[in-house]
C-alpha positions in Angstrom: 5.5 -89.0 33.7 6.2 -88.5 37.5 9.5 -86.4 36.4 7.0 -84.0 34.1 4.3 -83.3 37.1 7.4 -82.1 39.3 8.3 -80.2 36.7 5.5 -78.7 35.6 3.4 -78.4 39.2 6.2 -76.1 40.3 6.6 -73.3 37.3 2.6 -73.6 37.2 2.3 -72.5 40.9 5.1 -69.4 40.1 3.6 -68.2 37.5 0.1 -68.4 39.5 1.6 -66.5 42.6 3.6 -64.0 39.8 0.1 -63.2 37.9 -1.7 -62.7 41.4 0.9 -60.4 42.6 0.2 -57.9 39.7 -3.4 -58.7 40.2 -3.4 -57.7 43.3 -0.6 -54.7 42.9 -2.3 -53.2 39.7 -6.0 -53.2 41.6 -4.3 -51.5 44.7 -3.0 -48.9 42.4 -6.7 -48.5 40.4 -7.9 -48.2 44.5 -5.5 -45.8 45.9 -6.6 -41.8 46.0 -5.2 -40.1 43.1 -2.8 -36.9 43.6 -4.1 -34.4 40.9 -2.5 -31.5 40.4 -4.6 -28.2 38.9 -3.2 -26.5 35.6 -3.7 -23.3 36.8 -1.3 -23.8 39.8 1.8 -24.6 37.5 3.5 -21.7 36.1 3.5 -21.5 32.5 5.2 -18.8 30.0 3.6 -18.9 26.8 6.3 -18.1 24.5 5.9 -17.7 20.6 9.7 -18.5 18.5 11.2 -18.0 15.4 14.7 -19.2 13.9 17.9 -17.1 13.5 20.1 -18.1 10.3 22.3 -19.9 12.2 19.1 -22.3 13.6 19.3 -20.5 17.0 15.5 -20.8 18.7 14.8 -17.0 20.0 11.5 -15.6 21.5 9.7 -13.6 19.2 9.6 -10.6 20.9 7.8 -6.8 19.1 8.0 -4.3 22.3 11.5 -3.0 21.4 10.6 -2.6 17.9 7.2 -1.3 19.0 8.3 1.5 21.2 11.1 2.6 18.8 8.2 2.7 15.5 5.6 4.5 17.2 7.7 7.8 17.9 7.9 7.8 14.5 4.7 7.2 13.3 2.2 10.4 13.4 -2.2 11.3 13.6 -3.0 13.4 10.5 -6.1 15.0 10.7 -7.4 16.9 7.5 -10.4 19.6 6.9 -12.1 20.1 4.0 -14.5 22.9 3.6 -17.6 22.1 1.2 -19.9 25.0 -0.4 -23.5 23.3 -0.2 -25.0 21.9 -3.0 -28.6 23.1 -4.0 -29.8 19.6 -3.4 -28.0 19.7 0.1 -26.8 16.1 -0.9 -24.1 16.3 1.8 -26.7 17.5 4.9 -27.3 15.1 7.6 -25.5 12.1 4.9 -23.6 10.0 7.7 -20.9 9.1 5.3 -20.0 12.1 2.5 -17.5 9.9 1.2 -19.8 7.1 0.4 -19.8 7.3 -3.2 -16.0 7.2 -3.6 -16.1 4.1 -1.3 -19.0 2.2 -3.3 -19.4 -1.4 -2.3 -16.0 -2.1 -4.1 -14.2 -4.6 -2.5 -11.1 -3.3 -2.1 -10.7 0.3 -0.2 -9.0 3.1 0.4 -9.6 3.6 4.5 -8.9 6.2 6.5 -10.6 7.7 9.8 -14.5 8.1 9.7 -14.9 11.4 8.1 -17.2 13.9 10.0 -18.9 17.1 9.4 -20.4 20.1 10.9 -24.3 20.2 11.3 -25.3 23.1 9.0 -28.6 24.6 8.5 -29.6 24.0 4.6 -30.3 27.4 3.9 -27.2 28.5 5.5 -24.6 29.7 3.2 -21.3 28.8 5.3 -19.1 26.2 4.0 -19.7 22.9 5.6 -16.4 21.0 7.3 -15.6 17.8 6.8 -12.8 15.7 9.0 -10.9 12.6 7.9 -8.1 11.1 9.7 -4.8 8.8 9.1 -1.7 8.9 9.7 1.9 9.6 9.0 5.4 8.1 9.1 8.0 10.8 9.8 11.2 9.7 7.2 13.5 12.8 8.4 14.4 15.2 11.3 13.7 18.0 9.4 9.9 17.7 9.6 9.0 15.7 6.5 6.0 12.9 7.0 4.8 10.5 4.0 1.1 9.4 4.1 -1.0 8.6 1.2 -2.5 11.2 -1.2 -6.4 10.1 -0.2 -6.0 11.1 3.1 -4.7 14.9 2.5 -6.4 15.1 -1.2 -8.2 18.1 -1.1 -7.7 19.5 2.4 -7.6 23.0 3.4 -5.8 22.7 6.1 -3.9 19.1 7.7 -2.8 19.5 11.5 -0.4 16.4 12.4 -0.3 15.2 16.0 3.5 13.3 17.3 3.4 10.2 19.6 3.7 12.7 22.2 0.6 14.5 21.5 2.6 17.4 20.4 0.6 19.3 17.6 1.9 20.9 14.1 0.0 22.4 11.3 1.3 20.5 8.0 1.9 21.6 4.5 1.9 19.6 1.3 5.4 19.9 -0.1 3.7 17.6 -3.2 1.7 14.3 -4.3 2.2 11.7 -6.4 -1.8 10.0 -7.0 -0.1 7.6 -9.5 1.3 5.9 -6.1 -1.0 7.3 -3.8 1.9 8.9 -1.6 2.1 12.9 -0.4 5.1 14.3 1.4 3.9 16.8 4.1 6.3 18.9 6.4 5.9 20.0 9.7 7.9 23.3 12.0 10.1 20.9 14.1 13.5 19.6 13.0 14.1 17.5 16.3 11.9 14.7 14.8 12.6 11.0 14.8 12.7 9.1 11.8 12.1 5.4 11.0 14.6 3.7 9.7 14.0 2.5 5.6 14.5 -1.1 5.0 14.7 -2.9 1.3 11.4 -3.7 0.2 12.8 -6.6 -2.4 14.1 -8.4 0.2 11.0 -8.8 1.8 9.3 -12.3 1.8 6.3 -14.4 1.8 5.5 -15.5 5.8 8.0 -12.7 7.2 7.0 -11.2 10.7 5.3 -7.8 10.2 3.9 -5.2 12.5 1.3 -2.5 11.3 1.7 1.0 13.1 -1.3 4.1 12.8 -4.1 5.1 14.4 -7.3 3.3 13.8 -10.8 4.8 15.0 -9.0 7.5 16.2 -7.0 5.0 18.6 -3.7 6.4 18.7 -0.6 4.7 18.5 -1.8 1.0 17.7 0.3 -1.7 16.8 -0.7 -5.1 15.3 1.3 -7.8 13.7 1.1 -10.6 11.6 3.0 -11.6 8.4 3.7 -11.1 4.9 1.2 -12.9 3.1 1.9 -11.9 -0.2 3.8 -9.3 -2.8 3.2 -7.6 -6.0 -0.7 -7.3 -5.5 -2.4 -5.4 -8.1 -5.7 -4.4 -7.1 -6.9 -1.7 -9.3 -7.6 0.9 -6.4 -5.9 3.5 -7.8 -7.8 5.9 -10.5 -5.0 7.6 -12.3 -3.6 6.7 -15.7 0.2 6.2 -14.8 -1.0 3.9 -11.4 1.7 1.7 -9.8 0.3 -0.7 -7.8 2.6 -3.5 -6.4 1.4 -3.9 -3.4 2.6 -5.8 -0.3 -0.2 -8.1 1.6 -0.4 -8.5 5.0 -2.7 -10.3 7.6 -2.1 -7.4 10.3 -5.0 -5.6 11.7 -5.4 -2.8 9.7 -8.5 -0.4 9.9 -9.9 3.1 9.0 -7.0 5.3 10.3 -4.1 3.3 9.6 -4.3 4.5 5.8 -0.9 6.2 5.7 0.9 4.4 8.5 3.9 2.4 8.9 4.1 -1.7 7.6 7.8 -2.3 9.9 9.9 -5.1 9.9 11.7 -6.9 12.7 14.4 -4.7 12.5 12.2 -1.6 12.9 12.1 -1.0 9.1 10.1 0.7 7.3 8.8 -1.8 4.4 5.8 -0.5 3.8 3.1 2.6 4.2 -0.3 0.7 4.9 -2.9 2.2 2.3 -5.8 -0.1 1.0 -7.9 -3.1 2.7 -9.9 -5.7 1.0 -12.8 -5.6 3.2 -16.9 -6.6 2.1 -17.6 -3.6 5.1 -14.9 -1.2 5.4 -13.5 -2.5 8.5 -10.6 -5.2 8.7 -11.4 -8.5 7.1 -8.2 -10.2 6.8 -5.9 -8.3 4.5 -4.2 -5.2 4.2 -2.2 -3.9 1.4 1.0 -1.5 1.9 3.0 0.2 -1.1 6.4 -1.0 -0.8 9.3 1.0 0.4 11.5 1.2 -2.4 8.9 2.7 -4.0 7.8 5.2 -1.4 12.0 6.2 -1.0 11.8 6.9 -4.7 8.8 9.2 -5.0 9.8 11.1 -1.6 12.9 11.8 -3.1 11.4 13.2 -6.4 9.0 15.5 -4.6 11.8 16.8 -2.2 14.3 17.6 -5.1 12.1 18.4 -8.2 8.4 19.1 -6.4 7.0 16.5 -8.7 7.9 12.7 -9.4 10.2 12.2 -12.4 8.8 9.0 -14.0 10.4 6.3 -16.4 8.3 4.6 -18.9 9.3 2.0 -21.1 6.4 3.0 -23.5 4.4 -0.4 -23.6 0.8 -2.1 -22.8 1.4 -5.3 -21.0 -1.3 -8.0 -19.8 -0.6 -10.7 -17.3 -0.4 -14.5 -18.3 -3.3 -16.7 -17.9 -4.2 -20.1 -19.9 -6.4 -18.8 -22.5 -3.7 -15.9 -23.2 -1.0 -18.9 -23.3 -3.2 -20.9 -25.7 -3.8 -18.1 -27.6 -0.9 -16.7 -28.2 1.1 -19.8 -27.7 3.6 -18.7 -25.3 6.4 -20.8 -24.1 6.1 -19.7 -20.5 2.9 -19.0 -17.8 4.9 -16.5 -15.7 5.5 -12.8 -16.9 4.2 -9.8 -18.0 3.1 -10.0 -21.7 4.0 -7.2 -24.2 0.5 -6.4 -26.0 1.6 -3.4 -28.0 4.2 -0.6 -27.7 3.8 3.1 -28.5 5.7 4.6 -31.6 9.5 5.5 -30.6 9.3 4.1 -27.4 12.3 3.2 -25.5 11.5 -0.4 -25.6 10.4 -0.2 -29.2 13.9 1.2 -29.5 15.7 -1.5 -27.7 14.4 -4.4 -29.7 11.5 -5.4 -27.7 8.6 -6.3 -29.9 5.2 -7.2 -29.3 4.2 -10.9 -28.0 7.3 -10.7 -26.1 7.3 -11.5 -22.2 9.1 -9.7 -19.7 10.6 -12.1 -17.3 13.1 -9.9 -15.9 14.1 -6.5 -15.1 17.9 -6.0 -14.1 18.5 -9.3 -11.6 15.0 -9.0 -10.8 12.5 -11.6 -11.1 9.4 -10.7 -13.3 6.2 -12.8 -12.3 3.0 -10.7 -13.3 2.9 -6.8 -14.4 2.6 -5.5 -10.9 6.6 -6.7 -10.8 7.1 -4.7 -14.0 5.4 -2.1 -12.7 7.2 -1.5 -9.8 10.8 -2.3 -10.6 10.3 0.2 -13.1 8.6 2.7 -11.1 11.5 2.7 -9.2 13.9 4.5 -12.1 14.5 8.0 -13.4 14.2 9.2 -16.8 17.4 8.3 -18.7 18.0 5.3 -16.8 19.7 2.5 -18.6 17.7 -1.3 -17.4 18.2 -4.4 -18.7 15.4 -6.1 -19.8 15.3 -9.7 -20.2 12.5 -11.5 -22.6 11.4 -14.3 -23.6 10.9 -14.8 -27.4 9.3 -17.8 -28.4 11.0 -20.0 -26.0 14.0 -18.0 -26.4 15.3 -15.9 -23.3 17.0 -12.7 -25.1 17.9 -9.2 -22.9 17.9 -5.9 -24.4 19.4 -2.6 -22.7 16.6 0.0 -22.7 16.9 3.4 -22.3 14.3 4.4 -20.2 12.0 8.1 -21.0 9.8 10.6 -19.1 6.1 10.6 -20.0 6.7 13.4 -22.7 9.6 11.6 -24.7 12.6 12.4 -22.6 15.9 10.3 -21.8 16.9 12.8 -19.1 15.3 14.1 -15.9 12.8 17.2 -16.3 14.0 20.8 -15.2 11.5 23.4 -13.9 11.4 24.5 -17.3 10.5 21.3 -19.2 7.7 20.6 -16.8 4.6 21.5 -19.1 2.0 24.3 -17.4 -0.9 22.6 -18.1 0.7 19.6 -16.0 1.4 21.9 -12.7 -2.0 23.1 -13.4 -3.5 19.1 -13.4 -6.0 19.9 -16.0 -6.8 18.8 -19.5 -9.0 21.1 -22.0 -10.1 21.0 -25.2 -11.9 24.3 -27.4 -15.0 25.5 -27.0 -16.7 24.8 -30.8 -18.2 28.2 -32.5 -21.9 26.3 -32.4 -21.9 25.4 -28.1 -19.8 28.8 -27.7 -23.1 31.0 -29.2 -25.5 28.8 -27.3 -24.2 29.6 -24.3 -23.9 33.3 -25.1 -20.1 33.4 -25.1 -17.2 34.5 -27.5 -15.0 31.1 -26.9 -13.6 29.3 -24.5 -11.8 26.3 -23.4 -13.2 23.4 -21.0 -11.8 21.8 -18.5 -12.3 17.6 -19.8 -10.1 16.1 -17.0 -8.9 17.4 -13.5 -5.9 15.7 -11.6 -4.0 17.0 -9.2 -2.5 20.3 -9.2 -2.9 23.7 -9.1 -6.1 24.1 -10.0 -7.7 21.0 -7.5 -5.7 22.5 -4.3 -5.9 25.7 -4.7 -9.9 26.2 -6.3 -13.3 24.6 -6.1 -12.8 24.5 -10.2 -14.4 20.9 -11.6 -14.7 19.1 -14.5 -16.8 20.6 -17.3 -16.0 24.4 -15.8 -15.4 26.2 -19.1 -12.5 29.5 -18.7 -13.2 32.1 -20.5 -10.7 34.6 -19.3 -7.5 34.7 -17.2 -6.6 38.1 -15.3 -9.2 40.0 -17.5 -7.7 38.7 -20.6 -10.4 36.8 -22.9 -9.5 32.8 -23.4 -11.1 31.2 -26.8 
């Protein structure tokens, strides 16, 4: 027993004397002033990264790409001059345009438009202003922006990054993709760059360059947030819309400016928002380049696009269309019929099919479709991959122009009534006498053409004579 106590009494006073000299250490520590040191006072370089291929960290960094892009990206301001109406619907309206906006989600935006204060009972034509912008894609003096923001302008006047200022001239439009080519006297321009709009993807780094509110030379950035949007903006029967969506800031006046990649690519021309008010909301759409190459191309060679058709009507996939119709796959665009002698009709394709595939490319929804073939010729040969019941099968289609042709249009196949961008239909004997004249032949559809740029014809206008020669 004696042997345990010497044991014991020993270690028991060591570990007392060892817990009372952290005791005492750790309350010294709790006593003693702290030393605090302010944020503020230590430097700090806020730094956003992304990842090269080979893993590499890098600073994200636009200013190169910035200054390079906005040299090449343009103002476009356009006048239209309006005859009053009897009902003066357009004096004192703050917004002219507001029934072509409409409370439609998704918008075409450009600059606010404004107009000169004219008396009602004046007879001068009234002026109204829109602005966008432009993205200059050669030296010689050639500028893309979308159709909307020159469609009916009298006269365009484009102003550089270096407030240099040009009058403009449509060389031709294309409302199908919502794309004009305009030209400008200088052939010292700078040009962006044209990137591959396929190779774009989901979360890439974007940057959207224009002019919004009139704010010249703006650049935002943000990503890719999605591809092949189809949101029905477009009112013309042969629309493409495979849009690209982005997050970047886009607002009235960037309509017709420049969606760039990180390698100062053009990748997009920034044309439509969805927006609940007309200003930026979250998401901007941009027609892709590929697209935009292809139709600039067509207007600089031929003056008007030369479009390929494979002569179907196509639906996208949902559940009740694959219960329905008891497809085999949920991805695709789904044949629904196919015109007679069409070039798919042709090539085997048959109704109930689904496109899954054009050439290598992938086939999701009909906005893929639409714009891998929007991007061919007349005459083009495309392999088209289907699935068939289950069954994955590829046919070689031939593709045509609108009229039935495997072969580009010359000056002399395009039709008259086409350049003219009019439809018409005969005047019965019955409405003819009722109006008190001989005949005649109204005007049932007005696109663009002739007739819209160069005359304040309309809709329902019947002609009765052309250069004092009677029209029945």
């Amino acid at each position: 027993m004696k042997k345990i106590i010497k044991t014991l009494v020993p270690s028991m006073v060591g570990s007392g004397l060892t817990i009372a000299v952290f005791f005492l250490a750790g309350l010294n520590h709790r006593m003693a002033p702290a030393d605090h040191v302010y944020q503020e006072q230590v430097p700090v370089h806020h730094a956003l990264y992304t990842v090269k291929e080979n893993g590499e960290f890098i600073p994200l960094d636009f200013t190169g790409i910035s200054s390079r892009a906005m040299n090449s990206v343009v103002h476009v301001r356009s006048i239209r001059k309006v005859q009053p109406a009897a009902n003066h619907m357009f004096y004192n309206s703050p917004n002219p345009f507001g029934e072509m906006f409409g409370d439609d989600l998704f918008k075409f935006f450009w600059g606010e438009p404004r107009q000169q204060n004219v008396h009602p009972r004046q007879s001068e034509p009234m002026i109204q202003e829109g602005t966008g912008s432009g993205v200059v894609i050669s030296s010689q003096g050639y500028i893309v922006t979308n159709n909307h923001v020159v469609e009916g302008a009298d006269e365009i006047e484009v102003t550089l990054h270096n407030n240099d200022f040009y009058k403009a001239r449509i060389i031709g439009t294309d409302p199908s993709t919502d794309l004009a080519l305009l030209q400008i006297k200088n052939n010292d321009l700078q040009p962006i760059p044209l990137g591959n709009s396929d190779q774009v993807e989901v979360g890439e780094w974007v940057m959207a360059i224009g002019n919004p509110f009139n704010l010249n030379s703006t650049v935002t950035a943000g990503i890719i947030s999605a591809k092949g949007r189809n949101i029905n903006i477009i009112d013309d029967k042969s629309a493409i819309e495979a849009f690209i969506q982005t997050d970047a800031a886009i607002n009235p006046g960037n309509s017709g400016g420049a969606l760039v990649n990180l390698q100062g690519e053009l990748i997009g021309i920034n044309t439509a928002i969805a927006s609940p008010t007309g200003a930026y909301a979250g998401y901007g759409f941009a027609i892709p380049a590929d697209i935009v190459n292809k139709v600039v191309k067509d207007l600089m060679e031929y003056g008007a696009v030369q479009r390929a058709y494979l002569g179907i009507m196509v639906r996208d996939i949902n559940s009740r269309l694959v219960d329905g119709a008891r497809l085999k796959t949920t991805t695709g665009a789904y044949v629904d019929s196919l015109a007679n002698k069409s070039a798919a009709a042709e090539a085997g394709i048959k109704a109930g099919d689904v496109i899954i595939a054009v050439d290598e490319f992938p086939v999701q929804q009909t906005a893929d479709l639409l714009e891998q073939i929007g991007k061919h010729h007349p005459g083009d040969l495309v392999n088209i991959k289907v699935n068939r019941d289950g069954k994955e099968m590829s046919y070689a289609v031939n593709l045509t122009g609108e009229k039935g042709l495997k072969k580009l249009a010359s000056g002399k196949d395009l039709d008259i009534l086409d350049m003219l961008g009019a439809s018409f239909e005969e005047i019965d004997h019955q409405s003819a006498k009722k109006l008190g004249i001989e005949g005649g032949v109204r005007i049932t559809e007005l696109k663009d053409g002739l007739l819209k740029k160069q005359t304040d014809i309309q809709e329902g206008f019947i002609i009765t004579g052309i250069n004092h020669q009677k029209v029945k």
